[in-house]
C-alpha positions in Angstrom: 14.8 -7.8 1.0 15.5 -4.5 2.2 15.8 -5.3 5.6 15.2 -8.2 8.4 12.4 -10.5 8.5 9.5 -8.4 9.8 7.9 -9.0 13.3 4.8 -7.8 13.5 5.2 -8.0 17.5 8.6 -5.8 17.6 7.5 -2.2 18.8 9.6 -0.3 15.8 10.8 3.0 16.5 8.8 5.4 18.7 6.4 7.6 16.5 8.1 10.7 18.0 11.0 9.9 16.5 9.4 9.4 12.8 7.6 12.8 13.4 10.9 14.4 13.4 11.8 12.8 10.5 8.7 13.8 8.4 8.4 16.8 9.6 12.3 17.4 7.5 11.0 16.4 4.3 9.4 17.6 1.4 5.6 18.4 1.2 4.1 16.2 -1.8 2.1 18.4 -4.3 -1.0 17.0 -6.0 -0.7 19.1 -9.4 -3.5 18.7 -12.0 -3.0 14.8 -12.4 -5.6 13.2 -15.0 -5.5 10.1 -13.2 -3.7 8.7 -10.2 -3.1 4.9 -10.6 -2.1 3.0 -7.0 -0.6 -0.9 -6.9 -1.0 -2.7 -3.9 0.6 -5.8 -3.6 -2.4 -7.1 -1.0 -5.9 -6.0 -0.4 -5.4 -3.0 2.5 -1.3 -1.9 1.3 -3.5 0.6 -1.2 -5.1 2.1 2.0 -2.4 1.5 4.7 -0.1 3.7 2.4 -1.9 5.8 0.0 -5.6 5.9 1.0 -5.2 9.7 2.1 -4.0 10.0 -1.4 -6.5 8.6 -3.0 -9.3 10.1 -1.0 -7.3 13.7 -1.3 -7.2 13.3 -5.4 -10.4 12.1 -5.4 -12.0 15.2 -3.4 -9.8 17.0 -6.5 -11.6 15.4 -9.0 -8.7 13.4 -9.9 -9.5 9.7 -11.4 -8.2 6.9 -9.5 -8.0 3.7 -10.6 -6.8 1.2 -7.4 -4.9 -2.4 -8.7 -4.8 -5.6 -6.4 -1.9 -7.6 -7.6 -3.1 -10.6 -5.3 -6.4 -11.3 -3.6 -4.5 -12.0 0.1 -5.1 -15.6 0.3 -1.4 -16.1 2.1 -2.2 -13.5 5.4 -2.6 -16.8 7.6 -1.4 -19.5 5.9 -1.6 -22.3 9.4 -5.3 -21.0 9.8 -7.2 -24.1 10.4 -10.4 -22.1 10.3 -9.9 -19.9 7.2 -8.2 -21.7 4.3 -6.8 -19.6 1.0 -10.3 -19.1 -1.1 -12.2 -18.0 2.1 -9.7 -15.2 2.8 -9.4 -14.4 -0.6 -13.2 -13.7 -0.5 -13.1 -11.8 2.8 -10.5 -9.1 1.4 -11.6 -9.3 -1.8 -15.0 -7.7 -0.5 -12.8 -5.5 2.3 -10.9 -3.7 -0.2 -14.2 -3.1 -2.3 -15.5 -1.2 0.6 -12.8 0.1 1.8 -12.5 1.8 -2.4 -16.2 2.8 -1.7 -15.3 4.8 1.4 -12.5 6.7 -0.4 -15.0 7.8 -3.4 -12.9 5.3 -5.6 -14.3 2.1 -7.7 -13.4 -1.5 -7.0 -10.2 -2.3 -7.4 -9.0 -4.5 -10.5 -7.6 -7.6 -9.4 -4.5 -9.2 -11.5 -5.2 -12.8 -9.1 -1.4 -13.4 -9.2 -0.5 -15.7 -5.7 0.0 -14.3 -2.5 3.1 -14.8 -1.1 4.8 -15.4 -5.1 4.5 -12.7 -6.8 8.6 -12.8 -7.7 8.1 -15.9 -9.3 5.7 -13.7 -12.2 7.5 -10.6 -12.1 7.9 -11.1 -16.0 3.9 -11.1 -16.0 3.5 -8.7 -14.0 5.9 -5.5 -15.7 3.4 -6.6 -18.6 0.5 -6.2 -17.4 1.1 -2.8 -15.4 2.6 -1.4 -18.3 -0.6 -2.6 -20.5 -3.0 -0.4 -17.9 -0.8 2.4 -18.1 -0.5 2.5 -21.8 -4.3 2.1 -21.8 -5.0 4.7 -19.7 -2.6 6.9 -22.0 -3.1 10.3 -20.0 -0.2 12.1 -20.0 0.5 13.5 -16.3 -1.2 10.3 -14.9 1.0 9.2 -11.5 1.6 5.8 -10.4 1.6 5.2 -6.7 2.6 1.7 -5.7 4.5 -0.1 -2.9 8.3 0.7 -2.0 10.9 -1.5 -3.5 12.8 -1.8 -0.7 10.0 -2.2 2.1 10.8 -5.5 3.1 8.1 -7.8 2.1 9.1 -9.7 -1.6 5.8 -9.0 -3.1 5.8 -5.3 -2.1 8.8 -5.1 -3.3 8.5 -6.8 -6.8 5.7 -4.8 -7.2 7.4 -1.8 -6.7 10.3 -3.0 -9.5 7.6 -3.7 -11.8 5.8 -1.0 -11.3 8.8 1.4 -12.0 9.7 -0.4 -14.9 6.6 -0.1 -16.7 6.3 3.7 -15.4 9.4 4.3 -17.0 8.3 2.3 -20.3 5.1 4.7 -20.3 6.2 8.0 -19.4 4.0 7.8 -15.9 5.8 9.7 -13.0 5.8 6.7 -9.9 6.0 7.6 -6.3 6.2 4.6 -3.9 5.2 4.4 -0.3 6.3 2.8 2.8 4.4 -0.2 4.5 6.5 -2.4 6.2 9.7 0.0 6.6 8.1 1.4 9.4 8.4 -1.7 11.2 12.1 -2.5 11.0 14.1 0.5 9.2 15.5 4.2 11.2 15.5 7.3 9.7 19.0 7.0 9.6 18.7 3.4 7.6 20.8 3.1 4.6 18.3 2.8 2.6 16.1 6.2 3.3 19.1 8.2 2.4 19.1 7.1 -1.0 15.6 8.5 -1.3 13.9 11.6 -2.2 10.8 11.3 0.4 7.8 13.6 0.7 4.9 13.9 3.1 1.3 14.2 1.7 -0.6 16.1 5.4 -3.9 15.1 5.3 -7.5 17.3 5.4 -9.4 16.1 8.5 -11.8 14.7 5.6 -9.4 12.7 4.5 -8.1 11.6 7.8 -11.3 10.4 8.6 -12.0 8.4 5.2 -8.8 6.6 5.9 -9.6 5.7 9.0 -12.9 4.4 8.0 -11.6 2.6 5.2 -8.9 1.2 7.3 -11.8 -0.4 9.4 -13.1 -2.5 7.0 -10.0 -4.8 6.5 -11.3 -6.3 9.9 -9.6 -9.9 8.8 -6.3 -8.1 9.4 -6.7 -6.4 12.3 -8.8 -8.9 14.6 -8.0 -12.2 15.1 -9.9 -14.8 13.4 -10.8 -16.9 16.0 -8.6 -17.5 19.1 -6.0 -20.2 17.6 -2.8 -18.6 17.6 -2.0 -19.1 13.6 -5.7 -16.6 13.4 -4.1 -14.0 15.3 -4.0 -10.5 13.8 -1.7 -9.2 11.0 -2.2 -5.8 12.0 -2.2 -5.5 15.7 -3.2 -2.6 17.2 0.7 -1.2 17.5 1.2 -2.0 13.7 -2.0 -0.2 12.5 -1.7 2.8 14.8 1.4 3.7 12.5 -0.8 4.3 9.8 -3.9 6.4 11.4 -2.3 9.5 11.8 -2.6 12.7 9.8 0.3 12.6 7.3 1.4 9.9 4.6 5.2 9.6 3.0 6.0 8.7 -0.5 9.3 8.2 -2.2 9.6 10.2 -5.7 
């Protein structure tokens, strides 16, 4: 883990102060990719982190193909109203529409379980290095989430992902979801990496945002027991609506 358990109710740092720190990095280039591949470890990560990337290399005529590595059945795990295969359904069909808002396809779904996704890390450098072999464009980038973002399936993702980039030639960048939540710019950890910031068109702004809106099981609460209560509350989600996205190369 890269950092403390995450609190979804903890305030994190104030934006201003994440501003600065953007605003110090790197611009992110989109050269001539064939194809721009993004892992998300749940349905909504691929949109929380990269959908202005995918929207932008989509408006570039760049291919994108989005992978699910679970379906999201874990999100509320006491919900006495919405057990594993129900919201595995819901964000199944909220990151299809949230892929249709961005001008990608469906995502394709690996179905490995939410919440264990170390235990089949094995399984899962195999498969990611199958697509990418598959897709055999050279210049194709990989996009998935941050090794060290504090969440054990972001973060196995993120190994596995870099390992089968590496096996495949595939340049990998890796974004931030959860860092925001605990980690400074100062943190350890962000000094070992080479960040850049993707600024968004107003287009693309706006397609995030709407795609953002369709993952409704995260951000509302699903009925008014406690264990329903949102995953994304509205602090949490604002951190992801504004006008720039940060990668680590």
């Amino acid at each position: 883990m890269a950092g403390p358990v995450i609190d979804v109710q903890a305030a994190g740092l104030p934006d201003e102060q994440w501003d600065a720190w953007r605003q110090r990095c790197a611009p992110l280039p989109l050269s001539a990719w064939p194809r721009l591949v993004v892992v998300a470890a749940h349905p909504d990560d691929e949109v929380l982190g990269a959908g202005g990337l995918i929207v932008t290399a989509r408006a570039a005529g760049i291919a994108v193909t989005i992978v699910t590595v679970t379906d999201g059945e874990a999100s509320h795990p006491e919900s006495a109203t919405h057990g594993p295969a129900r919201l595995a359904e819901l964000r199944i069909e909220e990151a299809r529409s949230a892929a249709s808002e961005l001008g990608a396809d469906a995502p394709i779904r690996l179905g490995l379980p939410d919440g264990g996704v170390a235990s089949h890390e094995d399984r899962l450098r195999v498969r990611l290095r199958a697509l990418l072999g598959d897709i055999g464009e050279p210049g194709a980038v990989c996009a998935a989430t941050w090794r060290h973002d504090g969440h054990p399936d972001h973060e196995t993702v993120g190994r596995a992902a870099a390992a089968a980039c590496a096996a495949t030639n595939t340049e990998l960048l890796e974004y931030p979801v959860w860092m925001w939540q605990w980690a400074a710019p100062d943190h350890p950890r962000l000094r070992e990496q080479d960040p850049a910031v993707l600024s968004l068109s107003p287009a693309a702004h706006a397609a995030k945002c709407r795609a953002l809106a369709h993952f409704r099981s995260q951000f509302l609460p699903l009925s008014d027991d406690p264990a329903d209560a949102p995953i994304l509350p509205a602090h949490v989600l604002r951190r992801f609506t504004g006008p720039t996205e940060t990668f680590f190369r």
